[in-house]
C-alpha positions in Angstrom: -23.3 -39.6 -20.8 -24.8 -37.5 -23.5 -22.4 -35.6 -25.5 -24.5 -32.3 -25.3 -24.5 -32.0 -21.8 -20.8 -32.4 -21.7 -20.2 -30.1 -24.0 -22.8 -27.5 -21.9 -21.0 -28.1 -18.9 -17.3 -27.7 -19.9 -18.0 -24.3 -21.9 -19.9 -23.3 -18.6 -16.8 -24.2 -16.5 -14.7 -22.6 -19.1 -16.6 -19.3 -19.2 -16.7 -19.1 -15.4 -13.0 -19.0 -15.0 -12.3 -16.4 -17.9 -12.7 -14.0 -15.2 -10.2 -15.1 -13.1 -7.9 -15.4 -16.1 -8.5 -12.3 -17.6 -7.3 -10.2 -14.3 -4.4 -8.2 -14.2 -1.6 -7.8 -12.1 -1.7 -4.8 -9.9 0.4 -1.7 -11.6 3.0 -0.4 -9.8 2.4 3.5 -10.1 5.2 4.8 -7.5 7.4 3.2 -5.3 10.4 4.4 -2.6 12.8 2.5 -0.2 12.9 3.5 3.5 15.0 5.9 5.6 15.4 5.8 9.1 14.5 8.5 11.3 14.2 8.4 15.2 14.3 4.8 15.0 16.1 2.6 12.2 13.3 1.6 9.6 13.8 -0.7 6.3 12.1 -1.8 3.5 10.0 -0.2 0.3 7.1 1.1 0.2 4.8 0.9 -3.3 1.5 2.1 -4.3 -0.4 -0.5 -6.6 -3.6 0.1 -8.6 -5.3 -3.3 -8.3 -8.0 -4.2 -11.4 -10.6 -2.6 -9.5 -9.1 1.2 -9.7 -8.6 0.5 -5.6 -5.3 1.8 -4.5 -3.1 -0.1 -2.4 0.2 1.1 -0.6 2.5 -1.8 0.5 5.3 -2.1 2.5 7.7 -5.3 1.6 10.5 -6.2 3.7 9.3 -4.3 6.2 10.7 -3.5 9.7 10.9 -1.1 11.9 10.4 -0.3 16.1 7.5 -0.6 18.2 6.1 2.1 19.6 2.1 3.9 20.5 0.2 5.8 18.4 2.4 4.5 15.5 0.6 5.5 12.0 1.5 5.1 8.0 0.7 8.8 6.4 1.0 9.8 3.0 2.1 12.9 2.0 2.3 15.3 -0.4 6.0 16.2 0.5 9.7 14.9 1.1 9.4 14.2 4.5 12.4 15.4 6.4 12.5 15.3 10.4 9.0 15.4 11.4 7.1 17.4 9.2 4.5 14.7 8.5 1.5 16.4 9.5 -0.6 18.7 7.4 -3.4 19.4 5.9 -2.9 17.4 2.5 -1.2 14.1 4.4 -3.3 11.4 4.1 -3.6 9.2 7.6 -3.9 5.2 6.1 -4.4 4.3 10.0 -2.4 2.3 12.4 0.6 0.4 11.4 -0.1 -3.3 11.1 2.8 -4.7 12.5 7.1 -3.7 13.0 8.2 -6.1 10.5 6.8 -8.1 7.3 4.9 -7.7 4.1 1.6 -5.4 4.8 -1.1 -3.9 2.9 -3.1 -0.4 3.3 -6.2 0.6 1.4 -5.8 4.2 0.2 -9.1 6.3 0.2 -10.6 6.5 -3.3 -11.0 10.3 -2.9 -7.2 10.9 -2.5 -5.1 12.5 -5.0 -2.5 10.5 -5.9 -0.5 12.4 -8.2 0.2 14.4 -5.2 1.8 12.0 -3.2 5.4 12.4 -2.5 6.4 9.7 0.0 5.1 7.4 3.0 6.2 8.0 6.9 5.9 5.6 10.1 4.8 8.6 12.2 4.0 7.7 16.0 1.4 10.5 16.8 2.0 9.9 20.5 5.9 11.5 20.7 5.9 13.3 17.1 8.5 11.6 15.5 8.9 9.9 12.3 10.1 6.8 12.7 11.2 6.4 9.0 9.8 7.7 5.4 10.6 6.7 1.9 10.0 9.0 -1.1 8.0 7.5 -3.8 9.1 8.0 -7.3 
């Protein structure tokens, strides 16, 4: 094989994965443990900026009940009984699943310095089913 082409071909490999190499981890920028409310809810909640400037919130060691209409909102306040809903929370759609690891995408328009903690809010009955406050 010629020595040249060899050469060519491992520096093109090699220059091919720096990317992958080169990313980061995703930065933690605030992060809270659960509460329950109406219904017992566990884990933590954390909001990660990936390489990309995308926002992530994810819940780890998740669990909580089943129920309809059940949403994860962000907002710009402690929550404390059911004052979820207002005009600054942020609605990061239905929850995924009652228990495990799970990811949401947070809008690339939202502030985040305002964001105070995360709730399981079921629309449906207007309860919170848990919350943690991010810090």
């Amino acid at each position: 094989m010629n020595f040249k082409k060899l050469a060519l071909s491992t520096a093109l490999i090699a220059s091919s994965l720096l990317p992958l190499a080169a990313m980061a981890a995703p930065i933690p920028e605030s992060h809270g443990s659960f509460v329950s409310g109406v219904h017992t809810t566990t884990g933590t909640a954390t909001i990660y900026r990936l390489d990309s400037g995308t926002r992530i919130l994810r819940l780890s060691n998740f669990s909580t009940s089943n129920g309809p209409k059940v949403h994860v909102v962000l907002t710009d306040h402690t929550v404390t009984g059911n004052n979820v809903i207002d005009a600054h929370s942020i609605d990061l759609g239905d929850l995924k699943g009652t228990d495990g690891n799970q990811n949401y995408t947070i809008p690339s328009n939202a502030n985040i310095a305002d964001v105070k903690s995360v709730a399981i809010y079921c629309e449906r009955f207007h309860v919170t089913f848990g919350s943690a406050k991010l810090k």
